[in-house]
C-alpha positions in Angstrom: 79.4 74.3 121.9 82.8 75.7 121.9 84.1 78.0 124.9 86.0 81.1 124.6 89.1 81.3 126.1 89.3 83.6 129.0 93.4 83.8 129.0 95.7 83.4 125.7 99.1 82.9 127.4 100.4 83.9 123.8 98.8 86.8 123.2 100.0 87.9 126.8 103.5 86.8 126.7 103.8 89.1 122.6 102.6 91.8 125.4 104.9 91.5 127.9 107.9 91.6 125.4 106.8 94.0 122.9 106.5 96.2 126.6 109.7 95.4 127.6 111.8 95.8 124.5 110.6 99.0 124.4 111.4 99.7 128.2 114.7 98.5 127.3 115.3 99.9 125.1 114.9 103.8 126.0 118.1 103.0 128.3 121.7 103.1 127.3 123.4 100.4 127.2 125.2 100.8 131.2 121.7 101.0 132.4 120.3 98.2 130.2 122.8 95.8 131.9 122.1 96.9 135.4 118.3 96.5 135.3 119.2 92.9 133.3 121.6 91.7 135.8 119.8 93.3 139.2 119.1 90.2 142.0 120.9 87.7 139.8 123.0 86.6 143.0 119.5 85.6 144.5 117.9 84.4 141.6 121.3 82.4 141.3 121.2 81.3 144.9 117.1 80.0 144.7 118.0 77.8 141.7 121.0 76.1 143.8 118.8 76.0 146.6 115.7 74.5 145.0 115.5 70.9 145.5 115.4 68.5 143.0 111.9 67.2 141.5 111.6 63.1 142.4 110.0 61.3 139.8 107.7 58.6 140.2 109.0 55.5 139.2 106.4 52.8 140.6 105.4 52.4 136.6 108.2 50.6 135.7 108.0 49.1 132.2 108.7 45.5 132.4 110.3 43.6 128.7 108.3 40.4 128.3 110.6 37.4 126.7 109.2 36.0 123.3 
């Protein structure tokens, strides 16, 4: 029995930029480049600041000798 899917994250993400193309683009160009560039000191500042992801590397492939 197959199951519907209750979220298409592809369908949504065609929605979200078809809506924002068209926000963007009934501003001129100035403003267009504001909104685009708005927070990007903090957005730059929470990548430096996010720490690195550790791996887990207890499965460590061993090479047997033949």
């Amino acid at each position: 029995m197959a199951m519907s899917k209750k979220f298409n994250a592809v369908t949504e993400s065609r929605k979200w930029r078809i809506a924002t193309g068209k926000k963007l683009s009934k501003m001129s160009q100035e403003k267009r480049m504001e909104y685009l560039n708005s927070n990007i000191e903090e957005k730059l500042a929470a990548l430096v600041t996010k720490p690195p992801v550790k791996k887990n590397r207890s499965h460590s492939r061993k090479v047997m000798a033949s």
